[in-house]
NUROTI-755750 format. One record per atom (N, C-alpha, C): atom name; residue number from 1; x, y, z. Coordinates in steps of 0.2 Angstrom, whole numbers, plus 5000, padded with zeros to 4 digits. Layout:
residues N
+-------+-----+------+------+------+
! atomo ! num !   px !   py !   pz !
+-------+-----+------+------+------+
!    CA ! NUM !    X !    Y !    Z !
...
+-------+-----+------+------+------+
***
This chain:
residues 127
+-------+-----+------+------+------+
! atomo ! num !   px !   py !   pz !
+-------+-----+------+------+------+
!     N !   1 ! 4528 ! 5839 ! 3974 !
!    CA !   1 ! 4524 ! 5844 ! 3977 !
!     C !   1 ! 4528 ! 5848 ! 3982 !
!     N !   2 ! 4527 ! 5856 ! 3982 !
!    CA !   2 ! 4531 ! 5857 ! 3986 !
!     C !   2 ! 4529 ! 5858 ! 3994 !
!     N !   3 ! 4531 ! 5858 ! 3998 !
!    CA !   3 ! 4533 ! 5860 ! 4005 !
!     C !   3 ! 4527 ! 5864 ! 4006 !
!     N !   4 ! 4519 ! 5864 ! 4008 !
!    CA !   4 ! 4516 ! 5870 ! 4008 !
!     C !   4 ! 4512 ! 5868 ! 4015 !
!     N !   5 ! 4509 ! 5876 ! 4019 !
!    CA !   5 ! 4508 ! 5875 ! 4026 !
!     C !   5 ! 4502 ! 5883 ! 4026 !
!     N !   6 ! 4497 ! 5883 ! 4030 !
!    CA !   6 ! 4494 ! 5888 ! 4031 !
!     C !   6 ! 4497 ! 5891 ! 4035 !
!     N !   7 ! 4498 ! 5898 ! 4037 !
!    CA !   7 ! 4499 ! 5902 ! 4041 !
!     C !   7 ! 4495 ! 5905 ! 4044 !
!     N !   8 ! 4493 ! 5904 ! 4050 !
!    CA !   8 ! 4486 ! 5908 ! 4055 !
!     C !   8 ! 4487 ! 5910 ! 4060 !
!     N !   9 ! 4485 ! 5918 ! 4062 !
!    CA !   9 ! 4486 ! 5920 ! 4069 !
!     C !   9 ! 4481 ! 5923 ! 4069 !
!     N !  10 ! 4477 ! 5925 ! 4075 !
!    CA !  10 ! 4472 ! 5929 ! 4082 !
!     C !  10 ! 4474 ! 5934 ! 4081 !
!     N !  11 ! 4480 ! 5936 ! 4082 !
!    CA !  11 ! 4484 ! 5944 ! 4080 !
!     C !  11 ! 4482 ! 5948 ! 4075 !
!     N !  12 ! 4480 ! 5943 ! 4070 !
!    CA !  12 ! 4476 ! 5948 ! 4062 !
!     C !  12 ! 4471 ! 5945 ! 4061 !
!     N !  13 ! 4466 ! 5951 ! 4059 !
!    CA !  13 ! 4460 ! 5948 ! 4056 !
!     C !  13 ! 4457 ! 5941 ! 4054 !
!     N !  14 ! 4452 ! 5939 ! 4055 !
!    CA !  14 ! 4454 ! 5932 ! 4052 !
!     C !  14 ! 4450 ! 5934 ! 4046 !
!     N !  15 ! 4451 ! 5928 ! 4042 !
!    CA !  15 ! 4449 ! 5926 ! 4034 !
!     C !  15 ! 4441 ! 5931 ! 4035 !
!     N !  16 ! 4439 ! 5935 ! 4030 !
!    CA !  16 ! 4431 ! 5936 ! 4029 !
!     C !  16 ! 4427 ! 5933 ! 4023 !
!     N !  17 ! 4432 ! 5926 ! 4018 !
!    CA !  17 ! 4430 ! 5923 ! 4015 !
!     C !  17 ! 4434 ! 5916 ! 4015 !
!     N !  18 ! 4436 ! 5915 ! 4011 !
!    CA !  18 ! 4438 ! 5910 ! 4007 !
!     C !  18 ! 4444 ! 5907 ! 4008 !
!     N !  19 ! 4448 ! 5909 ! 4010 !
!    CA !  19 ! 4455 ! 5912 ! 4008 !
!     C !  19 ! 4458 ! 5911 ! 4016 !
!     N !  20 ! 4466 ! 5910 ! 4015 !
!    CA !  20 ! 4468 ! 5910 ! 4023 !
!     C !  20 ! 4472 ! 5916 ! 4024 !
!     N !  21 ! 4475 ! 5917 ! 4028 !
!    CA !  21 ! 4479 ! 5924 ! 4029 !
!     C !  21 ! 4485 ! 5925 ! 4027 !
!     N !  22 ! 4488 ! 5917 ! 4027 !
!    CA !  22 ! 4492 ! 5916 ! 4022 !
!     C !  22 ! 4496 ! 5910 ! 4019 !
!     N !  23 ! 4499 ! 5910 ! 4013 !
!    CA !  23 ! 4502 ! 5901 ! 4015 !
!     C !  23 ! 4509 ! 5902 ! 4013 !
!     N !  24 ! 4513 ! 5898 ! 4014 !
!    CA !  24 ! 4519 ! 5895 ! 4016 !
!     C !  24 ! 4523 ! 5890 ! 4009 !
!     N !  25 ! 4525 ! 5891 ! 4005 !
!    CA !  25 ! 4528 ! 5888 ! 4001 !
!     C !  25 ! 4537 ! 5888 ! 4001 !
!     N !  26 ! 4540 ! 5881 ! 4004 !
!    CA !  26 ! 4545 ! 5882 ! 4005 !
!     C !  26 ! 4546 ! 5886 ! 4009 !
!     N !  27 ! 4551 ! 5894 ! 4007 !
!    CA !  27 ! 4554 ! 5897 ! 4010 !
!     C !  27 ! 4552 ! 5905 ! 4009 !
!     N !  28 ! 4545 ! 5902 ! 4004 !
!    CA !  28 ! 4543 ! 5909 ! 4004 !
!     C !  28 ! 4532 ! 5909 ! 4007 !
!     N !  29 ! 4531 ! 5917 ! 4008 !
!    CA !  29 ! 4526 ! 5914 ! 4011 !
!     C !  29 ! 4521 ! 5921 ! 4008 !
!     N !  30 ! 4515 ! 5919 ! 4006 !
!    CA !  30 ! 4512 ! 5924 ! 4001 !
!     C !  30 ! 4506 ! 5925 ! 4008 !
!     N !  31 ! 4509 ! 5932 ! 4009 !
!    CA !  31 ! 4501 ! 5936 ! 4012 !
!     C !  31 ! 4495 ! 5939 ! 4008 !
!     N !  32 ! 4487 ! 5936 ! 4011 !
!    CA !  32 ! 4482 ! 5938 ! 4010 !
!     C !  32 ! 4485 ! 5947 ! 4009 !
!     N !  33 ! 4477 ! 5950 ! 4005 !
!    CA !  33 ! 4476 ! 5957 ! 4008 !
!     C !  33 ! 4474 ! 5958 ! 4016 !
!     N !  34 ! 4477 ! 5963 ! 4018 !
!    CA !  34 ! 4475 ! 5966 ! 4024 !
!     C !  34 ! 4472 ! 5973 ! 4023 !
!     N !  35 ! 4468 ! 5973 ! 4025 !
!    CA !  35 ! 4462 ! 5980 ! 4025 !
!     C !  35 ! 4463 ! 5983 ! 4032 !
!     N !  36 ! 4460 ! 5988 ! 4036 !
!    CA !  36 ! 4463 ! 5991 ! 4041 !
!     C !  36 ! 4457 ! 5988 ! 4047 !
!     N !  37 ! 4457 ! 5982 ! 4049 !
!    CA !  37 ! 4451 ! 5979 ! 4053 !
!     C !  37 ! 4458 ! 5980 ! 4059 !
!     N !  38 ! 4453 ! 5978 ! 4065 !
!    CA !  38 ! 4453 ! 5977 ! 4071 !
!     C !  38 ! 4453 ! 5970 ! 4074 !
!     N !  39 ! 4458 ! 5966 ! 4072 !
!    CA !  39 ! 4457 ! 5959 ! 4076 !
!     C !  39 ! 4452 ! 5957 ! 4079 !
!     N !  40 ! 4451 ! 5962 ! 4084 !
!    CA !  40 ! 4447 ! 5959 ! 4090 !
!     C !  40 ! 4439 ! 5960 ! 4090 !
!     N !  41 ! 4438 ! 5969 ! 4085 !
!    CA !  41 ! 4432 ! 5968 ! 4083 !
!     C !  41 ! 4431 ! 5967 ! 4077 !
!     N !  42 ! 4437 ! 5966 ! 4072 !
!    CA !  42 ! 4433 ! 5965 ! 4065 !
!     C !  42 ! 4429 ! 5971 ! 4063 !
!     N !  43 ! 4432 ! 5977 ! 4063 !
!    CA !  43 ! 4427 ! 5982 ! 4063 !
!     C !  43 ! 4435 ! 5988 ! 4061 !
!     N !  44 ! 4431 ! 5992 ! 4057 !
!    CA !  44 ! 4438 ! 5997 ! 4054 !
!     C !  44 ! 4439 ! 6000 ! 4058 !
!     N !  45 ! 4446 ! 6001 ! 4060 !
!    CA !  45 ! 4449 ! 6003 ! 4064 !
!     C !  45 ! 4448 ! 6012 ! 4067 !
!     N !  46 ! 4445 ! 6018 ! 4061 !
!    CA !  46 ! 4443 ! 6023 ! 4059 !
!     C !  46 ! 4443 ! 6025 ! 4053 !
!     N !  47 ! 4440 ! 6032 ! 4053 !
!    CA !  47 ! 4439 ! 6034 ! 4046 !
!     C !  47 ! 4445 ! 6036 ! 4043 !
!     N !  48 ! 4450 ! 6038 ! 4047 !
!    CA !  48 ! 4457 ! 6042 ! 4044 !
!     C !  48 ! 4462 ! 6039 ! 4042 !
!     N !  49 ! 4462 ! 6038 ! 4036 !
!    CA !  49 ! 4467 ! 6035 ! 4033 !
!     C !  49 ! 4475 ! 6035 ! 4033 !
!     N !  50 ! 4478 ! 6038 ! 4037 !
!    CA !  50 ! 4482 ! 6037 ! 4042 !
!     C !  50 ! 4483 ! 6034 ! 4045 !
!     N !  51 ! 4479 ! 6032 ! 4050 !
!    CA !  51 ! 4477 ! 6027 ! 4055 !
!     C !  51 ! 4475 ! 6020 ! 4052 !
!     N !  52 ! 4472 ! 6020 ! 4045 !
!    CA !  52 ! 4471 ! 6014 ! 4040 !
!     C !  52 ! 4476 ! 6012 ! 4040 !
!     N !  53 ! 4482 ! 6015 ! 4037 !
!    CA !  53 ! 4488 ! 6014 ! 4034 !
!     C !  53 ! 4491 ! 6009 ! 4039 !
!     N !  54 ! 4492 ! 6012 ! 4045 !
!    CA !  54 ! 4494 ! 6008 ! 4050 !
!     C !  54 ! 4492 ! 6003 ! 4052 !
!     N !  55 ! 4485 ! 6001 ! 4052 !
!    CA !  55 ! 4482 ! 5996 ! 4057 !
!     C !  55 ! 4485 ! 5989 ! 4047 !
!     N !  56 ! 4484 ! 5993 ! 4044 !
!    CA !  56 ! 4486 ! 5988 ! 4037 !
!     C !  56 ! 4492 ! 5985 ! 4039 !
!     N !  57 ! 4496 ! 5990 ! 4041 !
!    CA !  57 ! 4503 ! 5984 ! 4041 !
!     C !  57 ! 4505 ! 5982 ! 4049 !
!     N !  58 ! 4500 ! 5987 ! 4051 !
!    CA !  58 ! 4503 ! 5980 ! 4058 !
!     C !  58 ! 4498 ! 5973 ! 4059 !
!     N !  59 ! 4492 ! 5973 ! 4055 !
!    CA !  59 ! 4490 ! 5966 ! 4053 !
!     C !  59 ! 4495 ! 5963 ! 4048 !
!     N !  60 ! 4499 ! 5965 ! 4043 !
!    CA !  60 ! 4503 ! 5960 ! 4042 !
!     C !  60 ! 4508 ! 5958 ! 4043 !
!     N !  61 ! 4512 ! 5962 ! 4050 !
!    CA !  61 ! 4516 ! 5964 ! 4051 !
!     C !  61 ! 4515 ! 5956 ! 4058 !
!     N !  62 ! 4508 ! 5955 ! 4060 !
!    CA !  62 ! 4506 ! 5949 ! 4064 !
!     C !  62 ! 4506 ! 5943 ! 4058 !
!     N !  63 ! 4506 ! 5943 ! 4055 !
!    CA !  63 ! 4504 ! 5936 ! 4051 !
!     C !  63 ! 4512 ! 5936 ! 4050 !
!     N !  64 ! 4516 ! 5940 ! 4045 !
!    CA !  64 ! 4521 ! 5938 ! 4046 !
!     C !  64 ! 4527 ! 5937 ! 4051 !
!     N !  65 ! 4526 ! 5940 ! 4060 !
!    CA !  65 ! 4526 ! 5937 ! 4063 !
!     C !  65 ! 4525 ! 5927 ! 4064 !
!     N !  66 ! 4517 ! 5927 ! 4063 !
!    CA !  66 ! 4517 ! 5920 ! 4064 !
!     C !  66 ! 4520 ! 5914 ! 4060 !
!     N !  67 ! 4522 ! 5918 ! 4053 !
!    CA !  67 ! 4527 ! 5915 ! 4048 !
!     C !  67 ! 4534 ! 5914 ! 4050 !
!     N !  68 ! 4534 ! 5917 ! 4058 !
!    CA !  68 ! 4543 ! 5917 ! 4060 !
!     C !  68 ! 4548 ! 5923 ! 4055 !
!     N !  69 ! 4544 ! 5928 ! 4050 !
!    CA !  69 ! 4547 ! 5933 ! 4049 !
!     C !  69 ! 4547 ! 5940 ! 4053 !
!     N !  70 ! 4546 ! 5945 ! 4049 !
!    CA !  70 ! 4542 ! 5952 ! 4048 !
!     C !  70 ! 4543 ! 5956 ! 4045 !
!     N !  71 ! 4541 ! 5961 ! 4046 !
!    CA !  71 ! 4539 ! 5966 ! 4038 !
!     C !  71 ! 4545 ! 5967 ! 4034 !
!     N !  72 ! 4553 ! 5968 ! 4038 !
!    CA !  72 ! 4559 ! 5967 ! 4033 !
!     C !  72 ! 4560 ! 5960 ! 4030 !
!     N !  73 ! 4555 ! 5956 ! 4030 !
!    CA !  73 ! 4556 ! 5951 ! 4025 !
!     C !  73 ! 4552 ! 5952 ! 4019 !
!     N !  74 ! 4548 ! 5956 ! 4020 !
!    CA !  74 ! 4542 ! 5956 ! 4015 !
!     C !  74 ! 4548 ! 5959 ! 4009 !
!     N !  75 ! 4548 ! 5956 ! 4002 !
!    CA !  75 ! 4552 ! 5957 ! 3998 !
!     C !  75 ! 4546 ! 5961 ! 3990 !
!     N !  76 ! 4538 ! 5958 ! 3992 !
!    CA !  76 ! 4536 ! 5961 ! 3987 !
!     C !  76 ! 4528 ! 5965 ! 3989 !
!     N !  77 ! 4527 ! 5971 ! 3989 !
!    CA !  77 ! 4520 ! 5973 ! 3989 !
!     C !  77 ! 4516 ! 5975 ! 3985 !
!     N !  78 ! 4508 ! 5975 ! 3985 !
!    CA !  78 ! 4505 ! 5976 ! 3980 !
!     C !  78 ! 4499 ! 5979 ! 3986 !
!     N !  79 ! 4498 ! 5987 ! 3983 !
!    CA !  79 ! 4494 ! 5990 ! 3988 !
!     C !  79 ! 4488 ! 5993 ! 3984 !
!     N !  80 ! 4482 ! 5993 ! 3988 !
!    CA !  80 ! 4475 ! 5995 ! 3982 !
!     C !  80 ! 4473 ! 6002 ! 3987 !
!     N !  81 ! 4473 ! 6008 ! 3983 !
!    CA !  81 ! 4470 ! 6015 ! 3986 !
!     C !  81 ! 4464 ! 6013 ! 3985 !
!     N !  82 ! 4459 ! 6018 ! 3989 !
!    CA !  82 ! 4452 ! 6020 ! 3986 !
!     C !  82 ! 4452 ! 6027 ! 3983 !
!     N !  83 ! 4458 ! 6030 ! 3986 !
!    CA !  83 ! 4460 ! 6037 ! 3981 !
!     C !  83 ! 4467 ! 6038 ! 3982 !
!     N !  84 ! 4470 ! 6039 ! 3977 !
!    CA !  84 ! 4477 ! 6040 ! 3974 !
!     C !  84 ! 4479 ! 6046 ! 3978 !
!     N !  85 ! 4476 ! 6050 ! 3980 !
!    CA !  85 ! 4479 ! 6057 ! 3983 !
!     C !  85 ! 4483 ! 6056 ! 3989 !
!     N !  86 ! 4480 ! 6050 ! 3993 !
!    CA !  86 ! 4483 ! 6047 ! 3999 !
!     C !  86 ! 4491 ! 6042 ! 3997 !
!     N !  87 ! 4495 ! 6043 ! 3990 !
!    CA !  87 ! 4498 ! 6039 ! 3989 !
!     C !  87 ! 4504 ! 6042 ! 3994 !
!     N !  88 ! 4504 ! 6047 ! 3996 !
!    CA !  88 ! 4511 ! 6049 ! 4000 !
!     C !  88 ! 4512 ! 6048 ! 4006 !
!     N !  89 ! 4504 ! 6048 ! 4008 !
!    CA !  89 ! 4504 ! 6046 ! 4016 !
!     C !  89 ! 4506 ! 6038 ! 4018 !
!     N !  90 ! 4503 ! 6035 ! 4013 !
!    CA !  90 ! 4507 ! 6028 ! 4014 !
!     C !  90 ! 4513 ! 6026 ! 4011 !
!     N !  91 ! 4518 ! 6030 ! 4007 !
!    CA !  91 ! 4525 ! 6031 ! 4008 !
!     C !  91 ! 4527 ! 6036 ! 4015 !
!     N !  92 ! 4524 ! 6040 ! 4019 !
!    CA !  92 ! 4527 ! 6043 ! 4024 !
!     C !  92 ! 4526 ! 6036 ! 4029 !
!     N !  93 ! 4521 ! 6034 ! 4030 !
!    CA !  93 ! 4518 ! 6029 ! 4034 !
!     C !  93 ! 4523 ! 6020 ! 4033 !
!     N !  94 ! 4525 ! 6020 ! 4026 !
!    CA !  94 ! 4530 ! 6014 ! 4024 !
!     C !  94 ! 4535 ! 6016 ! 4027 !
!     N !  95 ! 4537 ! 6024 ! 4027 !
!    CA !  95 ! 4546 ! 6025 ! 4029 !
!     C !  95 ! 4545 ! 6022 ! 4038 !
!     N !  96 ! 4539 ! 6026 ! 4040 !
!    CA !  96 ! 4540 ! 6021 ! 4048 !
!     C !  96 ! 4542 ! 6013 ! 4049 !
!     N !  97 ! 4538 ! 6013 ! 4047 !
!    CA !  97 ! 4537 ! 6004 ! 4050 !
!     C !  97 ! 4540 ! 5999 ! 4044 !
!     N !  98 ! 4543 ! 6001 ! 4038 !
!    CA !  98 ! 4550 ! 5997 ! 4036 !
!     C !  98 ! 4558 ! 6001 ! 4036 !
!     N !  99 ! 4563 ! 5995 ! 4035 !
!    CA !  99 ! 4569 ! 6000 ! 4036 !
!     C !  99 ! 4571 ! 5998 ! 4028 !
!     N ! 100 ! 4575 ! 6001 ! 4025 !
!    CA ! 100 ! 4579 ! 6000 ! 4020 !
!     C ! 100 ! 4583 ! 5993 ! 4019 !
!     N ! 101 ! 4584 ! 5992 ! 4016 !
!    CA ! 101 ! 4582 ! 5991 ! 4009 !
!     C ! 101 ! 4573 ! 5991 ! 4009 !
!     N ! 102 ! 4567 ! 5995 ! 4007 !
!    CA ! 102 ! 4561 ! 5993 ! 4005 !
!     C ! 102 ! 4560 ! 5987 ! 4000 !
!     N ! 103 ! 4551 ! 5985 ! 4000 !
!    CA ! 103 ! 4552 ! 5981 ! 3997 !
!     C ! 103 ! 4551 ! 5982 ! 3990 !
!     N ! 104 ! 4552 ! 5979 ! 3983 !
!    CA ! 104 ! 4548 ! 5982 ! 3979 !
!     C ! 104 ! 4540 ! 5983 ! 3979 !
!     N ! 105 ! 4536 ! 5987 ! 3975 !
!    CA ! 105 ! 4531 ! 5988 ! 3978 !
!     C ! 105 ! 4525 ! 5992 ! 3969 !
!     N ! 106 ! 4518 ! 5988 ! 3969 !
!    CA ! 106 ! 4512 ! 5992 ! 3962 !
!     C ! 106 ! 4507 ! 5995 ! 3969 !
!     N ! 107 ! 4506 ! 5999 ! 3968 !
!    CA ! 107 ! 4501 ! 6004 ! 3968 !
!     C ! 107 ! 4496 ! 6005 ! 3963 !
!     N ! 108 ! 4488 ! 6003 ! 3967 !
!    CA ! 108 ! 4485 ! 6003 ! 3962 !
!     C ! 108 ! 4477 ! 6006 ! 3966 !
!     N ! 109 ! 4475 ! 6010 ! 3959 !
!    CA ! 109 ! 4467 ! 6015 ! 3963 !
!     C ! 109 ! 4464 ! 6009 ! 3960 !
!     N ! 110 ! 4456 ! 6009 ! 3967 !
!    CA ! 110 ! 4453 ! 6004 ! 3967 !
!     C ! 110 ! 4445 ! 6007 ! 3967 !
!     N ! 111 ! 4441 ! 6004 ! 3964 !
!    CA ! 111 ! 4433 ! 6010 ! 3965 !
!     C ! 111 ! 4432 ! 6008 ! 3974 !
!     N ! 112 ! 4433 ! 6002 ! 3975 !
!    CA ! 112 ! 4430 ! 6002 ! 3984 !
!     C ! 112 ! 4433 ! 5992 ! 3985 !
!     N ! 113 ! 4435 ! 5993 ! 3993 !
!    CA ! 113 ! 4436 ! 5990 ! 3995 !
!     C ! 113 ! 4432 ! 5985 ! 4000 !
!     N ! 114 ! 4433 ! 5977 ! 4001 !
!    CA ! 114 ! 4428 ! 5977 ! 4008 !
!     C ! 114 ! 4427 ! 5982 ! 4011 !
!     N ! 115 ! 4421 ! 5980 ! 4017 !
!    CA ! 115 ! 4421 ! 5985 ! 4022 !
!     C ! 115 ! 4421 ! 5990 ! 4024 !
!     N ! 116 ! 4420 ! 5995 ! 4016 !
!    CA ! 116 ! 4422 ! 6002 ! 4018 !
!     C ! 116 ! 4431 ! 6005 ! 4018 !
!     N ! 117 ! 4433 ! 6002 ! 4017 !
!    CA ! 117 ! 4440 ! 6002 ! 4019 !
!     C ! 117 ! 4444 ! 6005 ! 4014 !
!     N ! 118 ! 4449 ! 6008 ! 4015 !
!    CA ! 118 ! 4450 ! 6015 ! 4010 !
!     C ! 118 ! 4459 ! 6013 ! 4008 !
!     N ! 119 ! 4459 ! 6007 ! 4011 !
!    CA ! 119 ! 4468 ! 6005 ! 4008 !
!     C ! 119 ! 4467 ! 5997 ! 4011 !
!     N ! 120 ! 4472 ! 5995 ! 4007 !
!    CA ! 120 ! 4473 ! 5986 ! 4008 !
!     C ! 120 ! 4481 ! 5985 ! 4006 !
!     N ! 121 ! 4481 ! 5981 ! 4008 !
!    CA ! 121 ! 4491 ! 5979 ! 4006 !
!     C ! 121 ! 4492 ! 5971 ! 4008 !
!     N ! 122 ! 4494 ! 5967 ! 4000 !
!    CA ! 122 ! 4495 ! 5962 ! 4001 !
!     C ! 122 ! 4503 ! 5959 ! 4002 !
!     N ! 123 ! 4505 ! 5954 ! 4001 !
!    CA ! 123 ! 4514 ! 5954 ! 4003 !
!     C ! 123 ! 4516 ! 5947 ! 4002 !
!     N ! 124 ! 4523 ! 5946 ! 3998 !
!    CA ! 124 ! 4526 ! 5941 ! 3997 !
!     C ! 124 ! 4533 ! 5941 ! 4002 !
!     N ! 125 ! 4533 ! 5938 ! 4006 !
!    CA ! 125 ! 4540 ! 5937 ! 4012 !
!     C ! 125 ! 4543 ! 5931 ! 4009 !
!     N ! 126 ! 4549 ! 5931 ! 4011 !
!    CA ! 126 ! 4556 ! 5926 ! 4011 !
!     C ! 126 ! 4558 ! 5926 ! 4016 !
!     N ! 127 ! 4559 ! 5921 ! 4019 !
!    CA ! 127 ! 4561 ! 5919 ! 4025 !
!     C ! 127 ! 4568 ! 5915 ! 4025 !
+-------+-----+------+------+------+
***
C-alpha cells in the first residue's frame, strides 16, 4: 500500500462534500477542484470572472502550500469554464501567478458549477 495522507488547511475552502482538499500519495499530491469561494465566508468571491480566476488559484495555491509545495509544482491541470469566451483571461490570469515552465493543462466548458461559480481548477503537484 502506498504512502498516503490527507492534506488540509483553513487557508482554502474546506470540503463542500465528500471529498478532502487533497491527498498525498508518496511524492505526488492530487488537488480537489477549487471554485472561487472565500475561505473565511464560503461565499464567491464576486461576479467577475477575473477576480474568479484568481480567488481559484490562490485557494490552490494554499492547499498546495500545506502540501509543503506551490503552484510551480503543480505539473498537471484540469480547468472547467461555464463559458469558453473567458478562455483567455484565465491564460492572461495563469501567466501571473505561474512561471515557466507551465503546467500541462485540458480545458473544458461546463453547463454550471457548484455555487454559481463560473471557473474551477483542479491540480496534480510533485513534490
Amino acid at each position: 500500500m502506498p504512502n498516503r495522507a490527507v492534506i488540509k488547511t483553513d487557508k482554502a475552502p474546506a470540503a463542500i462534500g465528500s471529498y478532502s482538499q487533497a491527498v498525498k500519495v508518496d511524492n505526488t499530491i492530487y488537488l480537489s477542484g477549487q471554485i472561487p469561494l472565500v475561505p473565511a465566508t464560503m461565499e464567491l468571491v464576486s461576479d467577475d470572472f477575473r477576480e474568479q480566476a484568481h480567488q481559484v488559484f490562490k485557494n490552490l495555491a494554499a492547499v498546495c502550500d500545506a502540501g509543503n509545495g506551490s503552484l510551480d509544482h503543480i505539473v498537471k491541470l484540469n480547468l472547467y469554464l461555464t463559458d469558453l469566451t473567458n478562455f483567455s483571461i484565465v491564460n492572461e490570469v495563469m501567466e501571473e501567478v505561474f512561471t515557466q515552465p507551465f503546467p500541462a493543462r485540458a480545458a473544458v466548458g461546463v453547463k454550471e458549477l457548484p455555487k454559481g461559480a463560473q471557473f474551477e481548477a483542479e491540480a496534480i503537484m510533485v513534490i
